[in-house]
C-alpha positions as CSV (number, residue, x, y, z in Angstrom):
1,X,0.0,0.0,0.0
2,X,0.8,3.4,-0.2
3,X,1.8,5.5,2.6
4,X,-1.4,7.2,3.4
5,X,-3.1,3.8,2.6
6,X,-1.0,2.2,5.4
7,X,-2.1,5.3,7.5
8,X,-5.7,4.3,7.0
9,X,-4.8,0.5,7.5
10,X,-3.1,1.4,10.6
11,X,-5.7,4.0,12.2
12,X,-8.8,1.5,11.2
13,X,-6.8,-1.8,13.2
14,X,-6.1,-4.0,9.6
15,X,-2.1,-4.0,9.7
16,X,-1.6,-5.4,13.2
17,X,-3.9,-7.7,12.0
18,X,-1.5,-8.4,9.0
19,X,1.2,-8.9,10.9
20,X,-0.4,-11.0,13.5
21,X,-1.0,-13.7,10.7
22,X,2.3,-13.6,8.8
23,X,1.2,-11.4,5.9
24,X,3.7,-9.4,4.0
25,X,3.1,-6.4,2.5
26,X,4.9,-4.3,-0.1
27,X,5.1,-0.4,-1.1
28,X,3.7,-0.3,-4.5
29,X,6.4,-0.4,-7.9
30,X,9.2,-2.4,-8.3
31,X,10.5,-3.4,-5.5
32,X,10.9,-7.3,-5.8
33,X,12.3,-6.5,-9.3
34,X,14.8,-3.9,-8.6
35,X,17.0,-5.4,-6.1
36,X,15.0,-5.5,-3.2
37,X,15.9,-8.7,-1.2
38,X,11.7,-9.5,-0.5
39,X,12.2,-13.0,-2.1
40,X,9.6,-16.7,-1.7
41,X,11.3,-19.4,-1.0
42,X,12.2,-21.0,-3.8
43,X,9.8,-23.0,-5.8
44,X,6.9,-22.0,-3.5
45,X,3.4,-21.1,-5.0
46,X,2.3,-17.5,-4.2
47,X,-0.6,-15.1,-5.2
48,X,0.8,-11.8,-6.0
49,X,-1.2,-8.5,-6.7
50,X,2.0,-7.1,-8.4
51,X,1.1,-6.1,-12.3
52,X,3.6,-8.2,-14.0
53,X,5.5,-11.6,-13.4
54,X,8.2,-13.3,-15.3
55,X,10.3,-16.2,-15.0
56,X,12.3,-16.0,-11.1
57,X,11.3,-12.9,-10.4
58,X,9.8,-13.5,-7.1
59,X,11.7,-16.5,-6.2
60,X,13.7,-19.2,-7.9
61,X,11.2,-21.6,-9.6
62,X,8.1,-20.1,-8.0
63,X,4.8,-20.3,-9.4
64,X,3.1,-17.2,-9.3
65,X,-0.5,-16.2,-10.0
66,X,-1.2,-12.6,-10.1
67,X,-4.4,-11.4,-8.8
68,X,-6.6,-8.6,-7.6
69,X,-7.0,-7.4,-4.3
70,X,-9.7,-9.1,-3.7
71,X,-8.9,-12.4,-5.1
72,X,-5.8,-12.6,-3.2
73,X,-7.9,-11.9,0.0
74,X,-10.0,-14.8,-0.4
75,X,-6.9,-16.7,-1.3
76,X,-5.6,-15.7,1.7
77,X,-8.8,-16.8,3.9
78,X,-8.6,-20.1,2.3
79,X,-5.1,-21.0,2.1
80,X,-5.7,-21.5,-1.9
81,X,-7.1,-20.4,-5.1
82,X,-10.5,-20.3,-4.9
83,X,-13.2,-22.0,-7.5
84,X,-14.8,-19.5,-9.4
85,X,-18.2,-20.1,-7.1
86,X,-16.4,-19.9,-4.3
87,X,-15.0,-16.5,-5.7
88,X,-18.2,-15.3,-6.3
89,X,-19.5,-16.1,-3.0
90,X,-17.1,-14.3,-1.1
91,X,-17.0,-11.5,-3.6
92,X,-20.6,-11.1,-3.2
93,X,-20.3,-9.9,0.8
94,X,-17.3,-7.3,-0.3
95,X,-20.0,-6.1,-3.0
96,X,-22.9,-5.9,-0.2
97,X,-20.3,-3.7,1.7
98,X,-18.4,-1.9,-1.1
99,X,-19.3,1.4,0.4
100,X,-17.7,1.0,3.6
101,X,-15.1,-1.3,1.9
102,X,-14.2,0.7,-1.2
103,X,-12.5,4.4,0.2
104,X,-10.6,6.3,-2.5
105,X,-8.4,8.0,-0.3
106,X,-8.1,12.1,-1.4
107,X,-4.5,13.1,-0.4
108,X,-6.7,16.8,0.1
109,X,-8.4,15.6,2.8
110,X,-5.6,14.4,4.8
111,X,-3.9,17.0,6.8
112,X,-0.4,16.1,7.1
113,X,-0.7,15.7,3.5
114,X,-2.2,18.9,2.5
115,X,-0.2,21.1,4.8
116,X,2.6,19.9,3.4
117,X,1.5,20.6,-0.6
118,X,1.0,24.3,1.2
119,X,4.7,24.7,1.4
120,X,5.7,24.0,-1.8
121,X,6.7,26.8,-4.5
122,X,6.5,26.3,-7.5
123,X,8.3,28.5,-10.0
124,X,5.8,30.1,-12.3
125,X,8.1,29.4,-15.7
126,X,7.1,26.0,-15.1
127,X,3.3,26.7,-14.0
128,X,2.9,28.8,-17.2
129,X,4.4,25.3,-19.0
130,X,2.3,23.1,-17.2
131,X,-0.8,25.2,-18.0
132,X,0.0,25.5,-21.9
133,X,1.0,21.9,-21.8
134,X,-2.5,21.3,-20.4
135,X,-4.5,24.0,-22.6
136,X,-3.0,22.2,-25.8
137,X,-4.0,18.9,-24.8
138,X,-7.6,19.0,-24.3
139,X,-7.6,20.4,-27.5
């Protein structure tokens, strides 16, 4: 997760449940691909909700699956892929609660976010670019 989604995780009670049951998370890009030492044990099967795979690059011989959030929480719960019914099934009580699940989280809204963005100046050679660079694209 991000930094501000960790924030939430960590204010609402979900990451000490994470760590509690042994699950690892990641900041999001390429951190298992660029040298970081976050590797499975070789040959083990994992569910990953990273946006690419190739041969290794999680662990020597492992077999990947990538997934969506949500598909690798259900995974989680059962310790295994699920069948597509099962899927569904669990799917369907996210869906009954998506608007208490679902939170796009507005970096305005957060204070130590947006009184940060306060502080920063921005020369106005490159606000005049940005706004010409805009005004030609929607175009």
């Amino acid at each position: 997760p991000t930094k501000m989604d960790e924030a939430q995780l960590t204010k609402e009670g979900f990451y000490s449940i994470y760590g509690k049951v042994g699950a690892r998370t990641e900041m999001p890009g390429c951190s298992l691909c660029m040298g970081n030492q976050a590797r499975v044990e070789a040959g083990a099967s994992v569910v990953s909700t990273s946006t690419r795979n190739f041969p290794n690059r999680l662990g020597q011989g492992a077999n990947v699956y990538l997934a969506s959030a949500e598909l690798a929480a259900v995974s989680a719960i059962m310790g295994r892929l699920p069948t597509k019914d099962e899927y569904m099934e669990a799917n369907s009580a996210l869906v009954e609660k998506r608007d208490s699940t679902y939170i796009y989280l507005n970096f305005d809204q957060y204070e130590q976010y947006s009184s940060k963005a306060g502080t920063v100046e921005i020369d106005e050679d490159v606000k005049t670019t940005a706004k010409k660079n805009y005004s030609d694209f929607i175009r």
